[in-house]
N, C-alpha and C positions, 0 to 999 in steps of 0.2 A: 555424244559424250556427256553433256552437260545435263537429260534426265538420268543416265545413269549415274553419275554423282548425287544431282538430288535425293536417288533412290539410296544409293547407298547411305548416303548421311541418313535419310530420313529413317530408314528403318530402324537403327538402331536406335535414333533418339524414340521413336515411335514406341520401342522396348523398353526402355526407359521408365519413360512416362508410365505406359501400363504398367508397371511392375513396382511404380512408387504411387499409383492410384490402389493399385492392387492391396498395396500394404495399409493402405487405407480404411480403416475399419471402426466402428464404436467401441469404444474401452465401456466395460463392462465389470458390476461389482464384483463378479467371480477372478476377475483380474486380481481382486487383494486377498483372494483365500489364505487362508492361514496367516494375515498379518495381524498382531495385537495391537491394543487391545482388543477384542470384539467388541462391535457396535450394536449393539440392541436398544431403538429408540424406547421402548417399555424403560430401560436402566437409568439411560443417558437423561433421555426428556421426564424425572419423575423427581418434584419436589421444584425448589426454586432456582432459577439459572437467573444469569446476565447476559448479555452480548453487545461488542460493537462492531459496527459496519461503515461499507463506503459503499457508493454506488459511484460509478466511472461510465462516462459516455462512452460512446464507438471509437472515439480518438484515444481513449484510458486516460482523459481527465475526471478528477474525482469532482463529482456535481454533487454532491449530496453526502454527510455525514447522519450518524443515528445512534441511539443507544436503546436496548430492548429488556422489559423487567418481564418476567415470562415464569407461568408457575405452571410444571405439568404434571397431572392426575392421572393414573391407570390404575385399573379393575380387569384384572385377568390381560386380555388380549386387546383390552379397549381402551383408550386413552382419549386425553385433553390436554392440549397446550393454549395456555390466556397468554398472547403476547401484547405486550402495551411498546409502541413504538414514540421515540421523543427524534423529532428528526431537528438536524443545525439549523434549521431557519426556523426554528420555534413551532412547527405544526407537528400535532403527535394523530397517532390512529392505534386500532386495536384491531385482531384477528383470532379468534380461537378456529385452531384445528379439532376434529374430530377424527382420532387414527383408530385402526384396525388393523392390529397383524394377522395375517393370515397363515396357514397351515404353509410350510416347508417347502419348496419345490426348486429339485436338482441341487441341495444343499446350501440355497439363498432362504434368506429370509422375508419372503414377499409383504407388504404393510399397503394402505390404503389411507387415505385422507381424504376430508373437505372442509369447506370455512365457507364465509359467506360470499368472499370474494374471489372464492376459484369456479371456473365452470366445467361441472362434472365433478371427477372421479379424480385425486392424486396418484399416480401407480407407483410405484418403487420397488428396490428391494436392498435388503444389505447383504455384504458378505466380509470377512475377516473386519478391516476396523474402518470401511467405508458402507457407502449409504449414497445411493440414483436414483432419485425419480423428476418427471415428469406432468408438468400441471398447464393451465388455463387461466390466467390471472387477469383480471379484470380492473385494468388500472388508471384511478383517475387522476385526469389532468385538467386544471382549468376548469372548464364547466364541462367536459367531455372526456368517455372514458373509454379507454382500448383495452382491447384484447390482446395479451402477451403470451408467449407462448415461453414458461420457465424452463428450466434445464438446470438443476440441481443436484450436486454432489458434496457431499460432508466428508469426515475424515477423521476420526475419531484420535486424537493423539496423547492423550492417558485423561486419569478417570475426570479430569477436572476439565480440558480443551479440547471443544470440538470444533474443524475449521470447515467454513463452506464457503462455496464457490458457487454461483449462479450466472447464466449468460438468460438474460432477457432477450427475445427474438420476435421478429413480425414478419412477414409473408416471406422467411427464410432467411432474414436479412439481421443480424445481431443490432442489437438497440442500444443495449448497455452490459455491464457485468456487475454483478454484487458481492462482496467479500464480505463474511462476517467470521469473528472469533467471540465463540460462545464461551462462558466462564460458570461450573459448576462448583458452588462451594464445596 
């Protein structure tokens, strides 16, 4: 009597479970098709922006405040973002991206990046007024520096506010998260 009860309970929670792992999937920029604004970082990223940001440990205590003066350049399909970073404990750094949109595919708009401090290739792509990619960040602490693994999403929410979201990651394990609200004059 008593494995048949375990069998009965278990099966169905066993269903359960699979069927809420199941539902489980990567949200993907095709996900916002058709939402406005459209985001096309050529538009968004081209002339002079602002931004502020928080960074929040694994607990979502905010460690670290920022503020970013950032002026970006494109020529056709090629661009430049100079970001100069001012962070709350008085230490600043800089990063220029080198992006590449790429030809169309499946009705995203695929882009490419690098800087000096990502390793490799940035990938991404947008679609209605969001923006996913994926990078290698190379980040110093101390006198030592680690390899991060980004995960970034944007969100374009009219012509002046773009908002992003970052989960920082290392050998699968979330490290921190990044918010920034970028301000386009």
């Amino acid at each position: 009597m008593h494995r048949f009860t375990t069998f009965a309970l278990g099966v169905p929670a066993l269903a359960m479970a699979a069927s809420l792992l199941g539902g489980c999937s990567d949200v993907s920029p095709a996900d916002y098709r058709g939402q406005t604004p459209a985001l096309a970082l050529e538009n968004y990223f081209n002339g002079p922006l602002t931004a502020e940001g928080i960074v929040f440990n694994r607990s979502g205590k905010v460690i670290k405040r920022f503020h970013v003066d950032m002026v970006g350049t494109w020529t056709g399909d090629v661009g430049t973002l100079d970001e100069h970073f001012t962070y709350s404990d008085g230490t600043k750094s800089e990063r220029v991206w080198h992006l590449r949109r790429l030809p169309d595919q499946a009705g995203q708009r695929p882009y490419e990046g690098t800087a000096a401090d990502v390793l490799g290739t940035a990938r991404g792509s947008a679609d209605g007024n969001a923006f996913h990619w994926r990078y290698l960040l190379e980040l110093p602490v101390g006198s030592s520096t680690y390899t991060m693994r980004m995960d970034d999403w944007m969100y374009l929410m009219n012509a002046h506010v773009l908002l992003n979201k970052t989960v920082m990651s290392k050998f699968g394990f979330k490290i921190a998260s990044i918010f920034i609200a970028f301000h386009k004059p």
